[in-house]
Z-matrix of the N, CA and C atoms (Angstrom, degrees):
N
C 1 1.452
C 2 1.528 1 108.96
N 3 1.411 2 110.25 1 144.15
C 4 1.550 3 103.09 2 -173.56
C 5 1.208 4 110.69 3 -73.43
N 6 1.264 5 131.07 4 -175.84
C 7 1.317 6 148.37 5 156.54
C 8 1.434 7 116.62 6 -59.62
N 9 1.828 8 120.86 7 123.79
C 10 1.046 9 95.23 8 -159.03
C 11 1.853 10 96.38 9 -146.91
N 12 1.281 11 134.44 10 136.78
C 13 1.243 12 140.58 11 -139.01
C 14 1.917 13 104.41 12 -94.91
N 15 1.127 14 128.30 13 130.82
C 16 1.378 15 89.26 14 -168.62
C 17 1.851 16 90.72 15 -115.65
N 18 1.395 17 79.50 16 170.95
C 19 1.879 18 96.54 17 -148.79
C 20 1.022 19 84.56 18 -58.14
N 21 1.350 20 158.43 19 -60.11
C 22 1.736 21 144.75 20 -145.34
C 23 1.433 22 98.30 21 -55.96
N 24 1.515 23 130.33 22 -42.68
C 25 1.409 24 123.75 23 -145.33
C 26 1.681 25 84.77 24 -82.81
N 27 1.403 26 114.88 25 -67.34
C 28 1.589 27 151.22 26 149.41
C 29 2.059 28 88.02 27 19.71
N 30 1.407 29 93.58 28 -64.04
C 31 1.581 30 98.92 29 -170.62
C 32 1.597 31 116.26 30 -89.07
N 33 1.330 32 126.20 31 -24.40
C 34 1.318 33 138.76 32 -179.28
C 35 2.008 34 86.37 33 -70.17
N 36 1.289 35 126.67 34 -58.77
C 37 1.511 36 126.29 35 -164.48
C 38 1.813 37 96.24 36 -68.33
N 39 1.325 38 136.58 37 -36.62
C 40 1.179 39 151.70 38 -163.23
C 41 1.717 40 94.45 39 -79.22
N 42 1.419 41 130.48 40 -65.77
C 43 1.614 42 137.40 41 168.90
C 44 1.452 43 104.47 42 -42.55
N 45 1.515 44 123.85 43 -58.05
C 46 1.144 45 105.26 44 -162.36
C 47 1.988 46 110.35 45 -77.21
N 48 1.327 47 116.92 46 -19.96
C 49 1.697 48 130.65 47 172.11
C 50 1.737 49 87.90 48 -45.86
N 51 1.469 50 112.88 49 -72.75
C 52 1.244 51 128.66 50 -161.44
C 53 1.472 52 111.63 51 -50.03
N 54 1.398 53 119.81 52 -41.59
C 55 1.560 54 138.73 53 -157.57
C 56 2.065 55 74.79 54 -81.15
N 57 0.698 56 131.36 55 -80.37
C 58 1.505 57 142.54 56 -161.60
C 59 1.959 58 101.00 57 -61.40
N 60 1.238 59 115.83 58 -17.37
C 61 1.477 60 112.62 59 172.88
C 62 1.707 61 118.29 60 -82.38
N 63 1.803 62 100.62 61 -17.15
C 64 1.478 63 98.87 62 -145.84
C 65 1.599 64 76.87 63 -130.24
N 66 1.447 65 128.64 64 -53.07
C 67 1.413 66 120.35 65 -151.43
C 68 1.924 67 106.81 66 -126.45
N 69 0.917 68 136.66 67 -32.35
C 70 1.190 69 120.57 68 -159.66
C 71 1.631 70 107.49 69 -160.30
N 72 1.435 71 122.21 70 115.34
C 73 1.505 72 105.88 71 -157.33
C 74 1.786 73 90.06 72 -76.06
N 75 1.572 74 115.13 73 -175.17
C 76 1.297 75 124.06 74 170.41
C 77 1.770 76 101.37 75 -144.02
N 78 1.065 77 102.45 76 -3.80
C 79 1.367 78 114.47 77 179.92
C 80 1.760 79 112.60 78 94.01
N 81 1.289 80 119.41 79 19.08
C 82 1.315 81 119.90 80 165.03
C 83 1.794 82 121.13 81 -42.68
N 84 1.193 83 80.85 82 -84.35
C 85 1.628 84 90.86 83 166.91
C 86 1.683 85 122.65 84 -156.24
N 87 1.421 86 114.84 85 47.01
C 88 1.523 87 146.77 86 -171.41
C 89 1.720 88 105.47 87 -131.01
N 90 1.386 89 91.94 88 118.01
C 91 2.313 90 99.51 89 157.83
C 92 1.196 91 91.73 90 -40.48
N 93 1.612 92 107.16 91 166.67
C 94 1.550 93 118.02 92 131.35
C 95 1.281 94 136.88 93 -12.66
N 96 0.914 95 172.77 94 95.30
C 97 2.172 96 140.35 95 161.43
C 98 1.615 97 87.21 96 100.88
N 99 1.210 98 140.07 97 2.55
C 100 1.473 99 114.42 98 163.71
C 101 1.115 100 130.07 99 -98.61
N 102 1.342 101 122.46 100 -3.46
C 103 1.889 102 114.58 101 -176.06
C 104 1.360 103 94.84 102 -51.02
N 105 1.858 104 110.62 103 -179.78
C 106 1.439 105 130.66 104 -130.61
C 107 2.258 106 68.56 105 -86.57
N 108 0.797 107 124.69 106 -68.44
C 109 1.681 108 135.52 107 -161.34
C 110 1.481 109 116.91 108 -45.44
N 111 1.211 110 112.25 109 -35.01
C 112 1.564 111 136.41 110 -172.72
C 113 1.711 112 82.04 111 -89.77
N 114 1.213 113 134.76 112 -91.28
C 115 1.563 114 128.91 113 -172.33
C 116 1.504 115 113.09 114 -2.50
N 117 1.940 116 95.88 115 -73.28
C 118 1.124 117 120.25 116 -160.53
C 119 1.751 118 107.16 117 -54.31
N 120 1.236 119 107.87 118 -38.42
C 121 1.545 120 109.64 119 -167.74
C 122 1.294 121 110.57 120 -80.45
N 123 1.273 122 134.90 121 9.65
C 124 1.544 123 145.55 122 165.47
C 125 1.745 124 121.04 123 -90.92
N 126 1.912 125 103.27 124 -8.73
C 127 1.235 126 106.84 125 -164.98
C 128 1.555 127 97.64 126 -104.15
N 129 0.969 128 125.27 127 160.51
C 130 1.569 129 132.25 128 156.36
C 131 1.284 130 113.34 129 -106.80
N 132 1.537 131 105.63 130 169.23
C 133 1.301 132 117.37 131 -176.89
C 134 2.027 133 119.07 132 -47.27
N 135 1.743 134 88.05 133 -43.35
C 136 1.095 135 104.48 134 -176.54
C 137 1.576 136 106.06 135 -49.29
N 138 1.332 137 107.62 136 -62.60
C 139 1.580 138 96.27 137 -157.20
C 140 1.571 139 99.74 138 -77.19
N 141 1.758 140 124.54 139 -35.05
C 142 1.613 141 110.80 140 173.05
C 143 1.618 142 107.57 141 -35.39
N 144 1.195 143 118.35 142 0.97
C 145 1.970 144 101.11 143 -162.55
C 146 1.387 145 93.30 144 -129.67
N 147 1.331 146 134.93 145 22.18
C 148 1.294 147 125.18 146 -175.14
C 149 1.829 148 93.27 147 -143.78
N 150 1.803 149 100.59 148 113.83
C 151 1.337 150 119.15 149 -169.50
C 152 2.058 151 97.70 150 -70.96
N 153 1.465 152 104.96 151 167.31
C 154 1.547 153 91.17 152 159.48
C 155 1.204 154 120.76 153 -92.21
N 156 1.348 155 109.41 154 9.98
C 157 2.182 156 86.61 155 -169.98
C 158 1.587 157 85.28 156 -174.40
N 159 1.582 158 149.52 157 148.79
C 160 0.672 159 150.09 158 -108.34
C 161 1.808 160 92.18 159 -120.44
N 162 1.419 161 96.49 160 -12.14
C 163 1.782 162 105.64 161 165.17
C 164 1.778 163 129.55 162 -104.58
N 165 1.675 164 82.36 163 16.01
C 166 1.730 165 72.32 164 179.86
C 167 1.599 166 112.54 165 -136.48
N 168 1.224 167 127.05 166 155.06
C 169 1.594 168 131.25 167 -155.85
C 170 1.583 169 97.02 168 -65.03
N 171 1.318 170 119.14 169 -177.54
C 172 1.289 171 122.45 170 178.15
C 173 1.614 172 104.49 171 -100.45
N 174 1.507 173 119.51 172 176.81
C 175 1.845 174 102.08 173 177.23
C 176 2.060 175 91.70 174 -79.64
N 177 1.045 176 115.62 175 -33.52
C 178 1.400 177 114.53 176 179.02
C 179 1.718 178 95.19 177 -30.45
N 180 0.954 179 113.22 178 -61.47
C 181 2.121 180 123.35 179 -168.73
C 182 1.224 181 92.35 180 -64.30
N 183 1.739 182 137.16 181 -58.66
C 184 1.521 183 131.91 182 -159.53
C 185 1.372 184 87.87 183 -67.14
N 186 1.323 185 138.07 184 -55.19
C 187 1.652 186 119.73 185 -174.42
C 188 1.320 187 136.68 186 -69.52
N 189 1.422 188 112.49 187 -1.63
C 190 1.572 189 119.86 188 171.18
C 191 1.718 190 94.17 189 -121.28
N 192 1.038 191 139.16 190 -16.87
C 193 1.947 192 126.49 191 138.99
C 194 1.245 193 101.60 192 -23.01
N 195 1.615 194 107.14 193 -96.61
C 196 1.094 195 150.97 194 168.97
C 197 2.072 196 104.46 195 -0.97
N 198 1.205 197 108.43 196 -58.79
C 199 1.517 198 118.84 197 -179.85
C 200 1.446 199 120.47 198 -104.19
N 201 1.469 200 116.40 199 7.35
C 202 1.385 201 131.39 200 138.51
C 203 1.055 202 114.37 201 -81.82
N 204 1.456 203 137.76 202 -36.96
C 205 1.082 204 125.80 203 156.78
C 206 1.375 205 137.03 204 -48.08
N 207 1.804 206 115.30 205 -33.71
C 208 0.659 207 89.78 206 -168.52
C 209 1.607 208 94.96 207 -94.88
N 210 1.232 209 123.72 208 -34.37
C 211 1.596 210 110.11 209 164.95
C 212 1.528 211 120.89 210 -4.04
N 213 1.488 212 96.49 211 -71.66
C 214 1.373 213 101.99 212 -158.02
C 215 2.107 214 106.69 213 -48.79
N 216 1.545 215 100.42 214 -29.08
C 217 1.294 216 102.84 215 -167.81
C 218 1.610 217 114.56 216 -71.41
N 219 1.011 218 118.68 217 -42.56
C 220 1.489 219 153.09 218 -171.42
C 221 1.484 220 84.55 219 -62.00
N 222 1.487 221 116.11 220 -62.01
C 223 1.676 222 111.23 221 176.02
C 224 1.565 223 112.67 222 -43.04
N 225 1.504 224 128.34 223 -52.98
C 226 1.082 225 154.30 224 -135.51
C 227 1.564 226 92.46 225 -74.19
N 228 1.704 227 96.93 226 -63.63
C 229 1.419 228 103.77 227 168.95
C 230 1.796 229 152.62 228 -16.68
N 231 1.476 230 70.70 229 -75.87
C 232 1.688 231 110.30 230 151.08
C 233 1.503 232 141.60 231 -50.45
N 234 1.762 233 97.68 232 -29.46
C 235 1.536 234 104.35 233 163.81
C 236 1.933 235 97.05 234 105.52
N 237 1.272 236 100.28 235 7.80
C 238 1.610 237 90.37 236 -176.37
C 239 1.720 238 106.25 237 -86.96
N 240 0.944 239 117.44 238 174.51
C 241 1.864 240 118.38 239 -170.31
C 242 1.436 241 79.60 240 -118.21
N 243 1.744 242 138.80 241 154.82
C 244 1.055 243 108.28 242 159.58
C 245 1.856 244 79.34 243 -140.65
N 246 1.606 245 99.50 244 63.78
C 247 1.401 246 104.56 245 149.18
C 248 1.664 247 116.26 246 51.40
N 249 1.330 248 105.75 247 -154.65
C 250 1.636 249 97.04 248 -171.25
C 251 1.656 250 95.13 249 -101.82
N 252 1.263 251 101.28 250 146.21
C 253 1.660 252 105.14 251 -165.04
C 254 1.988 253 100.22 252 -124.85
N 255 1.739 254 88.18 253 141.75
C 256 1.657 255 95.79 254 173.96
C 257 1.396 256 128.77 255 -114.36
N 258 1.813 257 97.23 256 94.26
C 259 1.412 258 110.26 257 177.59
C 260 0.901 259 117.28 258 -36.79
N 261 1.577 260 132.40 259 -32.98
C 262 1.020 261 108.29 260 -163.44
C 263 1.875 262 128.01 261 -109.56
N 264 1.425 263 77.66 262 -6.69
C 265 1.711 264 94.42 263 176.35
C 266 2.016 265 137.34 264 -60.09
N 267 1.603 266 84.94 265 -3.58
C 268 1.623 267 89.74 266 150.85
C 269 1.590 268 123.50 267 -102.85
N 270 1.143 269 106.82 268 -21.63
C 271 1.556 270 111.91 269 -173.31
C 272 1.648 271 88.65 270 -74.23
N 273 1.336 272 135.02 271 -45.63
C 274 1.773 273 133.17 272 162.89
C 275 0.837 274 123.69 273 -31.08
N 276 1.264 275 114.84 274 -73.79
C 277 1.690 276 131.03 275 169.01
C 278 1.434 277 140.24 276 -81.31
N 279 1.382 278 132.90 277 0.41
C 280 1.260 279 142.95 278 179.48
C 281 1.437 280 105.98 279 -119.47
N 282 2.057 281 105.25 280 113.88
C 283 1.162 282 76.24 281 170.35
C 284 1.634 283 94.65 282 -158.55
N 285 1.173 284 124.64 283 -30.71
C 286 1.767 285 126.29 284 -173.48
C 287 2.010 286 83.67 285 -122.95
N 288 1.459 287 96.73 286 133.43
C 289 1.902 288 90.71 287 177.81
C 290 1.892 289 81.60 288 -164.42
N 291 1.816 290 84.35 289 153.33
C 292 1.718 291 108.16 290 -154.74
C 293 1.670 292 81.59 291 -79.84
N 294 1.805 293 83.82 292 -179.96
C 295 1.616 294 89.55 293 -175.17
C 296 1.956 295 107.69 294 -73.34
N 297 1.350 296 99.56 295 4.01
C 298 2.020 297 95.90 296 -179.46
C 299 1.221 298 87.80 297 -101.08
N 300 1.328 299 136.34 298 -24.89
C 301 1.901 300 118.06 299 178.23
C 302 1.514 301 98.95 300 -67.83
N 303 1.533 302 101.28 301 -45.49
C 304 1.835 303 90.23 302 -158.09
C 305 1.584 304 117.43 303 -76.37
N 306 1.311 305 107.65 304 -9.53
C 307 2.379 306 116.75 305 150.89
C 308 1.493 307 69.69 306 -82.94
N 309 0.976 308 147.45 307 -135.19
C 310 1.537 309 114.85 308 -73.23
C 311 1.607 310 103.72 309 -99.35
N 312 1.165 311 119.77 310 39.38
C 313 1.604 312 141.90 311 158.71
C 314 1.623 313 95.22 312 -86.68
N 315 1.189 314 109.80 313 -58.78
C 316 1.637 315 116.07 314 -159.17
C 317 1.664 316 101.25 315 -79.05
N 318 1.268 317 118.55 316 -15.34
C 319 1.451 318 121.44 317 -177.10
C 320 1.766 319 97.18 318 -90.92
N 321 0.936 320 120.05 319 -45.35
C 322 1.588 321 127.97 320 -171.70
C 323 1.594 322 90.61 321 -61.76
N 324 1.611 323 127.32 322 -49.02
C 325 1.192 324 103.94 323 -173.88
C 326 1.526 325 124.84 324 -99.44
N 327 1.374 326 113.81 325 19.03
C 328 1.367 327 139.36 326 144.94
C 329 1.369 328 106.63 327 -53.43
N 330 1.378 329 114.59 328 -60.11
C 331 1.594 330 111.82 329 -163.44
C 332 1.270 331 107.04 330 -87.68
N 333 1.245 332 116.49 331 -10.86
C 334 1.484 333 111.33 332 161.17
C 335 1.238 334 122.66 333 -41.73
N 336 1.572 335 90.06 334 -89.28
C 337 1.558 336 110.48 335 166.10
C 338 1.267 337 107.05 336 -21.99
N 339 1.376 338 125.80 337 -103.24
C 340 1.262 339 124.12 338 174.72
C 341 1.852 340 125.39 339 7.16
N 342 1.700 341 96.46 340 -60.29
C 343 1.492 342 87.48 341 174.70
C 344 1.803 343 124.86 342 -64.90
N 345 1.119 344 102.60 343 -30.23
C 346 1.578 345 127.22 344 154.34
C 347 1.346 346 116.83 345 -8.82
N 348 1.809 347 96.01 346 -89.70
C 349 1.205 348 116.79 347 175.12
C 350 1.732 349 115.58 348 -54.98
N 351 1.353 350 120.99 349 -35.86
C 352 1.332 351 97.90 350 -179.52
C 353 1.270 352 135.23 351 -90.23
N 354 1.869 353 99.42 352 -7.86
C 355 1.395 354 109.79 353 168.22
C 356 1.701 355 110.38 354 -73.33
N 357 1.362 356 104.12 355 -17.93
C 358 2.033 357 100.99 356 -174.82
C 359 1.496 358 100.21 357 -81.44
N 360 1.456 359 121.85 358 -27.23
C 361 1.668 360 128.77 359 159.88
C 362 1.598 361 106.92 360 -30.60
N 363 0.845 362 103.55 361 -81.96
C 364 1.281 363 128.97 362 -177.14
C 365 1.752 364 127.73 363 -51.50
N 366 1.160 365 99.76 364 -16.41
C 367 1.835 366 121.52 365 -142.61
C 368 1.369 367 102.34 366 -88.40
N 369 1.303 368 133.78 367 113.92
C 370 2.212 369 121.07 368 -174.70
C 371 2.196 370 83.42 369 -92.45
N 372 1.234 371 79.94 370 148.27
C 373 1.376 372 106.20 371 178.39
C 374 1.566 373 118.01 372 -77.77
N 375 1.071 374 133.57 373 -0.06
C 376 1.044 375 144.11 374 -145.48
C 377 1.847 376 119.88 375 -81.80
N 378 1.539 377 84.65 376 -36.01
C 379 1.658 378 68.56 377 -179.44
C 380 1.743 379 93.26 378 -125.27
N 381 1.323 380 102.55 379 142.44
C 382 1.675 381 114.42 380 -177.27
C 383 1.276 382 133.42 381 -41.89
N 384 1.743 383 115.52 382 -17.10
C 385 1.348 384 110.14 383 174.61
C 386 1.644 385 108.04 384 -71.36
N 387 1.435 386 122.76 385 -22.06
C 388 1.428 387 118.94 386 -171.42
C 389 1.435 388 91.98 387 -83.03
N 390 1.337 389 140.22 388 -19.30
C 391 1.626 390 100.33 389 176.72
C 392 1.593 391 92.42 390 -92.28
N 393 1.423 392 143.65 391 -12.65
C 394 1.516 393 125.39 392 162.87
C 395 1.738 394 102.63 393 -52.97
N 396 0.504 395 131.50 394 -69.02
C 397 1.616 396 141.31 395 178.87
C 398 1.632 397 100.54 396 -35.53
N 399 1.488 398 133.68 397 -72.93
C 400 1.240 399 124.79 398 159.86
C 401 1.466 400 116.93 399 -44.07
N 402 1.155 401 118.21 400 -89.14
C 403 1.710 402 99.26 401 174.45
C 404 1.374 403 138.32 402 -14.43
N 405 1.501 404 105.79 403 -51.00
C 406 1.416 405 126.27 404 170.82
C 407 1.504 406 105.39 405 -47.06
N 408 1.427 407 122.00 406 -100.57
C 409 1.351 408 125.63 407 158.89
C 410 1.504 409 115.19 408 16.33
N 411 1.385 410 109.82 409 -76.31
C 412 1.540 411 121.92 410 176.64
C 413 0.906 412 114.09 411 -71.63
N 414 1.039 413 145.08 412 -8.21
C 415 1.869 414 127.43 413 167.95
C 416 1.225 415 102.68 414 -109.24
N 417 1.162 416 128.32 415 -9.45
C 418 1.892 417 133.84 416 -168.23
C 419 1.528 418 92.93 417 -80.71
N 420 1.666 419 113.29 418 -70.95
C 421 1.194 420 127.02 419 174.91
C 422 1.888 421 119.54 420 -45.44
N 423 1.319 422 103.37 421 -35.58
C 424 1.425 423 109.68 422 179.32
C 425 1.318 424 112.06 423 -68.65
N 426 1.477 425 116.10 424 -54.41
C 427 1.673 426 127.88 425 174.73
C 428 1.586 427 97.90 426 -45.80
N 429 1.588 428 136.61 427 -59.80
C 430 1.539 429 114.14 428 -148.63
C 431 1.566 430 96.43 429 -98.32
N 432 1.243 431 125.48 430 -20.83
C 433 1.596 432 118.72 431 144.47
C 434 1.515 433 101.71 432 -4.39
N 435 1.471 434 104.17 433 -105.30
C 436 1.592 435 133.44 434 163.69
C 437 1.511 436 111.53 435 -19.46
N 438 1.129 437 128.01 436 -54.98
C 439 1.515 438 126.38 437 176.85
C 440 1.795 439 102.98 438 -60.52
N 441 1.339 440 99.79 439 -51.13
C 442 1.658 441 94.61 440 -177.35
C 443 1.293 442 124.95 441 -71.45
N 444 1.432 443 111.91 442 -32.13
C 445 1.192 444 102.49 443 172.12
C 446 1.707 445 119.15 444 -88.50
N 447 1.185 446 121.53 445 8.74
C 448 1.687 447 120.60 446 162.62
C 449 1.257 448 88.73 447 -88.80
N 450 1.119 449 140.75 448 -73.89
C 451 1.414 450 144.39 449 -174.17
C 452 1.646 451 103.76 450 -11.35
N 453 1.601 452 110.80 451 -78.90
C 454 1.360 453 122.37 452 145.48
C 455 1.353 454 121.31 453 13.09
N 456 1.139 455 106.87 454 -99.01
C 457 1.804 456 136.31 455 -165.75
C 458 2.227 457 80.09 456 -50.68
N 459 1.035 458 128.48 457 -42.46
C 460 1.683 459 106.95 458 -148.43
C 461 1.602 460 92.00 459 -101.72
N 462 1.525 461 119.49 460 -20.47
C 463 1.362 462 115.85 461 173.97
C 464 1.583 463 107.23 462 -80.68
N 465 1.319 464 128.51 463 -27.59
C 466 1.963 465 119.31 464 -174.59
C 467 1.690 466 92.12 465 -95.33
N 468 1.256 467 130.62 466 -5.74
C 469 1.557 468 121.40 467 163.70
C 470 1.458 469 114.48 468 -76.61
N 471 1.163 470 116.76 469 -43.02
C 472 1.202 471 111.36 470 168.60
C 473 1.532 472 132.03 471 -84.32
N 474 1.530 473 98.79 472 5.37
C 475 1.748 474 97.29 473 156.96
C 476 1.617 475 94.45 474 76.64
């Protein structure tokens, strides 16, 4: 029988990826001051609402993507159906938001996360859609990381 990982450890190595994707690097594979929480709290409203180029979303849109995404997963988890879903209806509608949209954008995807983490607490490894669902999570979240923070670097250069 192969070698085989068991879900407690499985999720303790999976929490701490996540803990270092979203809140606090440890030096996995994150700078200093960049996980997804530390980024976000350097930006203001102003620049969340100012796209780079006249074809691309604002981070205001990558951070409520970003926490629809992970909603939808957290649902997924849980056993909820959440029906036919519209990718594209934040990149439509989200796009210039005051400094009380852009907390409670960043608080909504606080509590996302959050629900996240306590359903992966909880979570048996057992059947393969839950590590699509973990995996997912982590590379979804990792990719707009990366989108936001290039985004970043060309929106505080230009002042």
């Amino acid at each position: 029988m192969p070698d085989q990982i068991a879900g407690e450890r499985f999720a303790k190595e999976l929490l701490m990826t996540l803990n270092e994707t979203f809140e606090s690097v440890h030096g996995l594979f994150l700078d200093k001051g960049t996980s997804l929480f530390e980024t976000l709290a350097t930006i203001t409203a102003e620049e969340a609402s100012r796209p780079v180029s006249t074809t691309c979303a604002t981070l205001a849109a990558q951070v409520e993507h970003t926490r629809f995404y992970l909603d939808l997963v957290a649902d997924h988890m849980e056993g909820i159906d959440a029906g036919k879903v519209d990718w594209g209806e934040i990149w439509r509608t989200v796009s210039a938001v005051t400094p009380d949209e852009w907390a409670a954008s960043k608080t909504r995807l606080d509590a996302s996360y959050r629900r996240v983490v306590s359903i992966i607490k909880t979570r048996t490894w057992e059947h393969e859609d839950a590590l699509f669902d973990a995996f997912g999570i982590l590379a979804h979240t990792a990719y707009h990381l990366g989108e936001i923070r290039q985004a970043l670097c060309t929106i505080k250069a230009a002042g």
